[in-house]
Every structure is written in C-alpha cells, then in structure tokens.
C-alpha positions in Angstrom: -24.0 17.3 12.5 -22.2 20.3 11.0 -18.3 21.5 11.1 -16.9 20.5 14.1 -18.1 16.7 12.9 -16.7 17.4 9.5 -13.4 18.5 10.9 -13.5 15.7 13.3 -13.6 13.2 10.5 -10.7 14.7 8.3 -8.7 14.5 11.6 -9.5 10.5 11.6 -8.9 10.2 8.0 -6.0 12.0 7.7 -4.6 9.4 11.3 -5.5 6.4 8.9 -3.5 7.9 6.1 -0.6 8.5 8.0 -0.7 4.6 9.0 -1.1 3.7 6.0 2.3 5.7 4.8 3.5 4.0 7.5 2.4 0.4 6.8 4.0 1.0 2.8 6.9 2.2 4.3 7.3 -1.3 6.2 6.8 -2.8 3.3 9.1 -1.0 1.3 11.9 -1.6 4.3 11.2 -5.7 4.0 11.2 -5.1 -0.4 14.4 -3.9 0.1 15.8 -6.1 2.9 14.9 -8.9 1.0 12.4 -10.3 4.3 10.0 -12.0 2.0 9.0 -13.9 4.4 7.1 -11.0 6.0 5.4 -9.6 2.6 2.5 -11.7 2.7 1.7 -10.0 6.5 2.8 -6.6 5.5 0.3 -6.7 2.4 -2.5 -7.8 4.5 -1.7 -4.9 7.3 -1.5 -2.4 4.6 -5.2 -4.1 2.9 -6.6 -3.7 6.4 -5.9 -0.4 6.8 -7.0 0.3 3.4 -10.5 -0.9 4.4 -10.5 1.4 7.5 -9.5 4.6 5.3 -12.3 3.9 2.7 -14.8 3.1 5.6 -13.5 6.9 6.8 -13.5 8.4 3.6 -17.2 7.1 3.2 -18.1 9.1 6.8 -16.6 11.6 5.6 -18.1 12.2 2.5 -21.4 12.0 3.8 -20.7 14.5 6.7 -18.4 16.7 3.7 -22.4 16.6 1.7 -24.3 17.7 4.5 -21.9 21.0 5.6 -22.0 21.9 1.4 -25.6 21.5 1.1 -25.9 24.3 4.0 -23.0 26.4 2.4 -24.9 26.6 -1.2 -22.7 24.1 -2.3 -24.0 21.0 -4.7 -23.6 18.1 -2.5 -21.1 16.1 -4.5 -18.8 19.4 -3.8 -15.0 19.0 -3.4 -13.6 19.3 -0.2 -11.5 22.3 -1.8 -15.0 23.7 -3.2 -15.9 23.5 0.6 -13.4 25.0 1.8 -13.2 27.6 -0.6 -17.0 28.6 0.5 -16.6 28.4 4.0 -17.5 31.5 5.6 -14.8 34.3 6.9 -13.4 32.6 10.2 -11.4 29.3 11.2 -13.3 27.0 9.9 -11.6 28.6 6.1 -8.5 28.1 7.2 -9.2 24.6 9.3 -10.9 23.0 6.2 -7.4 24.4 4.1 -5.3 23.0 6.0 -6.7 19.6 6.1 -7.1 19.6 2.6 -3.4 20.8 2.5 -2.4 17.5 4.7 -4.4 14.8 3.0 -3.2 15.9 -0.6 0.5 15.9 1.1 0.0 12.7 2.3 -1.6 11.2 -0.5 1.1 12.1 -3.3 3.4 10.4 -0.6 1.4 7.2 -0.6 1.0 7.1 -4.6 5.2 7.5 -4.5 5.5 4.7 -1.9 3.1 2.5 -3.8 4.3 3.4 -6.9 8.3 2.4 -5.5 7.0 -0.7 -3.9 5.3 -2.0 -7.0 8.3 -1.6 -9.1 10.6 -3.4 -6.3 7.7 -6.2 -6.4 8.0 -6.5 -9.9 12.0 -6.5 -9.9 11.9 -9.1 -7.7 9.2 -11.4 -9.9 11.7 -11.0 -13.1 14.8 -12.2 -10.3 13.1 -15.2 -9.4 11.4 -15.8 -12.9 15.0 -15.7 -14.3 16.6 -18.1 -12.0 13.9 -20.3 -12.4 14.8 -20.4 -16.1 18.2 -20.7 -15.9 18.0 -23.8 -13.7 16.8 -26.1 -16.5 13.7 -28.7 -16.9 16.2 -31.5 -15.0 16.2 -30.5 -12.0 16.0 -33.1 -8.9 13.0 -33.1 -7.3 12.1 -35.4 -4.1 9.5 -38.4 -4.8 7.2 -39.5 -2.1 9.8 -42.2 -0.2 12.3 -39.5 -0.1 14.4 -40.5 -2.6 16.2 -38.0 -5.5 14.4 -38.1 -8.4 17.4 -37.4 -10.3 18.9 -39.8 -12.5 21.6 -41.7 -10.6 25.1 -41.7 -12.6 25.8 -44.2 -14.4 30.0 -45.1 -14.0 32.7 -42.3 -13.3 35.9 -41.9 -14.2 38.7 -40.5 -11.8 41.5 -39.1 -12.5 44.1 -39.4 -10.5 46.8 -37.8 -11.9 45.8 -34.4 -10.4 
C-alpha cells in the first residue's frame, strides 16, 4: 500500500461525494416541487449513499494512516498535514488538490443539507397548521363506509334568492 492507493481512494471518495451532492440536490428539486410522494425514496437513496461514503472514508483513513506513519507524520494526521509533508513532486500537489475538491464539495453538501432541512421543516409547520385549522369535527369514515359526521338535522331554504 502506499500513495498511489491513497490517491486512489480520495478519487472514490470524492465520486461518492459528488453523488451524494447529487442525490440532495434531487431532493431539494422534489422539496421544492412539492413531489412528496417521492421524499421517502429520495431520503433512503441519499442514506444509502451515505453508508458507502463512510465505508470510503473508513478505507481511506486507514490507507491516509499508513502513508503518514512513513512520512513522520502521527497516524491520526490530517489529510492537509499529509499533504503538507509530502515530499517535493506530484504527489504535494495530487494530495492538494484532492483535499481542495473534497472540502469544495463538502461545504456544498452542508449548504444543500442545510437548505433541505429548512424546506423540510417549512413544510411540517404547513401541514401542522392546516391540521389545526380544520377543527376536532371533522368527518371521518367508520368501518361500513359511512360519514361519521353528524347528519343535519332539518334545513331551511330560502327561496327568495
């Protein structure tokens, strides 16, 4: 293992987190569109994806420990600490520029979640205050299909309109 595998790995991680801007994107779209009939799938895409980034980020941390611990590094180190020590050549400037992209990416993830969260909870407050504007009598169905509603009583017309 070394570099190259390192390099390799940030390459796959940085793949997963461009789905997953993706897959919050798609959300975002059915937020907005009002498609909540779809949210319930989007959510579980994005979750699955999220379980694929953190079994990457787990491969990658161990590969990230191994290359520090041959650089003088602690093995807890940073990926910008690593990148930082790398030696004079590409692998300085390959390491900077995935740290560049994933940081890039990231900040766009936390605004997307951050947006879809507050859509989310707009939409909660909607449906929590038409619920409350509807009233304890509303008519429900019973189980032979009939309104439980309470049938009026006599009615008056007027027919003088």
């Amino acid at each position: 293992m070394g570099t190259n595998e390192l390099s390799v790995l940030l390459w796959k991680e940085r793949e997963l987190l461009e789905l997953l801007q993706f897959k919050l994107e798609e959300e975002q779209l059915l937020l907005v569109a009002g498609k909540t009939r779809w949210i319930a799938t989007a959510t579980r895409e994005v979750e699955s994806v999220l379980e694929k980034v953190h079994a990457a980020s787990l491969a990658r941390s161990v590969e990230a420990s191994a290359v520090a611990e041959a650089w003088g590094l602690r093995a807890d180190a940073p990926l910008a600490d690593i990148a930082a020590a790398a030696p004079e050549g590409p692998w300085k400037s390959i390491l900077g520029a995935h740290l560049t992209a994933l940081q890039a990416v990231t900040a766009e993830i936390e605004r997307l979640r951050d947006a879809n969260e507050q859509y989310l909870r707009a939409a909660a407050r909607s449906a929590q205050e038409t619920l409350a504007t509807l009233g304890e009598n509303q008519s429900t169905y019973g189980p032979t299909g009939s309104s439980g509603a309470a049938q009026p009583g006599a009615r008056i017309l007027d027919t003088n309109l």
